[in-house]
C-alpha positions in Angstrom: 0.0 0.0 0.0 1.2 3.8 -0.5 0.3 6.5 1.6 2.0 9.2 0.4 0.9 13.0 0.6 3.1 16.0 -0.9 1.9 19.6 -1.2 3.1 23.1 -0.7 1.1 26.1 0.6 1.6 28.8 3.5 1.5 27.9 7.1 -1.5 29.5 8.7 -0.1 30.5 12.1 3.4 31.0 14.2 4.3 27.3 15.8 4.3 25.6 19.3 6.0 23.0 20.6 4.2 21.0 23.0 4.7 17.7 24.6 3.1 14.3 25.4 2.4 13.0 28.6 5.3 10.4 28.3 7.6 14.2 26.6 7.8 13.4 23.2 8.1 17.1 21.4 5.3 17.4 18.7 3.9 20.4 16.9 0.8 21.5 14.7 0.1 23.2 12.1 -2.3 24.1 9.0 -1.6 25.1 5.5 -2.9 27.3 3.4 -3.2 25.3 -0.4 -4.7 26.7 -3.7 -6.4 24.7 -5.9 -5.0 24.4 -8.9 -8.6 25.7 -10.7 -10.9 28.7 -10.8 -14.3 27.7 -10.4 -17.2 31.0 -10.9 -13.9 33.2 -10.7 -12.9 32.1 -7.6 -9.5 29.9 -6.7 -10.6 27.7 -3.6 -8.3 27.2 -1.0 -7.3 24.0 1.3 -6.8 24.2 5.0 -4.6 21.0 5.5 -3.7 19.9 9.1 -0.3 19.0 10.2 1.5 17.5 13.0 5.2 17.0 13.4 7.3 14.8 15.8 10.5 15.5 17.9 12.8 16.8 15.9 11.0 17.5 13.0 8.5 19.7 15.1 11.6 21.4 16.8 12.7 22.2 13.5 9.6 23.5 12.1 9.1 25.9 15.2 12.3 27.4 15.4 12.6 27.7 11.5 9.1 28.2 10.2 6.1 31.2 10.8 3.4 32.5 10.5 2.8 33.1 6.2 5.9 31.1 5.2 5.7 29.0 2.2 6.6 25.5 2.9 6.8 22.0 0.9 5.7 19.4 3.4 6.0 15.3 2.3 4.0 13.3 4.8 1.2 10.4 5.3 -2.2 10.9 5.5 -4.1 9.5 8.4 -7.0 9.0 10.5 -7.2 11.4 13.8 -10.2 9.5 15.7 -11.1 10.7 19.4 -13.9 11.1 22.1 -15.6 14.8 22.4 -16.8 15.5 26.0 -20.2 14.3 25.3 -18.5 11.5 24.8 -19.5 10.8 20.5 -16.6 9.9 18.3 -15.8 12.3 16.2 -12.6 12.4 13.7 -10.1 14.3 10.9 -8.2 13.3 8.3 -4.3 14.7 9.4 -0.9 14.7 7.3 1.5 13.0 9.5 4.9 15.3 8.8 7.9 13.3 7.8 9.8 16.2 6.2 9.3 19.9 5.7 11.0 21.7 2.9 11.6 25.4 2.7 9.5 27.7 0.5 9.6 31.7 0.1 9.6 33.6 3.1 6.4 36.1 3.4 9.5 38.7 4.8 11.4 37.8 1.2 8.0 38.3 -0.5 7.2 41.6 1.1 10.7 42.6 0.3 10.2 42.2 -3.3 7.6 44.6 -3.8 
């Protein structure tokens, strides 16, 4: 089987490290993606959620923010959990196995 998502887009907000019970470092994120169509004059965009592990989420916090474009190569999964009411909700989430660097929104700003 392949399970194998790839995409690039702008990261949605400035990034937090947090830790697990048992202090494994993860972080998460969203990104920003445009479709790659206009449909009634209008380009749709994607809000994909992200989570990185230990160093890879150390990494993205201390080198990524809020508006950066980034490239992000990953496996879809299944996020499944209990709300308080206690009905099972879930998301789909790209699990982070690398994060590539994309413009800058400083280097974009600086080019106008």
């Amino acid at each position: 089987m392949l399970n194998v998502s790839v995409f690039q887009g702008r990261i949605t907000h400035d990034l937090v490290v947090e830790n697990t019970p048992a202090g494994i470092a993860f972080c998460r994120l969203k990104v920003a993606v445009d479709r790659d169509y206009v449909s009634d004059g209008v380009r749709k965009t994607d809000f994909l959620s992200c989570i990185c592990w230990r160093e890879t989420a150390l990494f993205a916090a201390k080198r990524f923010q809020k508006g950066d474009a980034v490239t992000i190569r990953g496996r879809l999964e299944e996020d499944v959990w209990k709300d308080k009411d206690g009905n099972t909700r879930s998301r789909m989430i790209v699990n982070v196995d690398n994060l590539y660097f994309g413009e800058t929104k400083k280097a974009r700003e600086n080019r106008r």
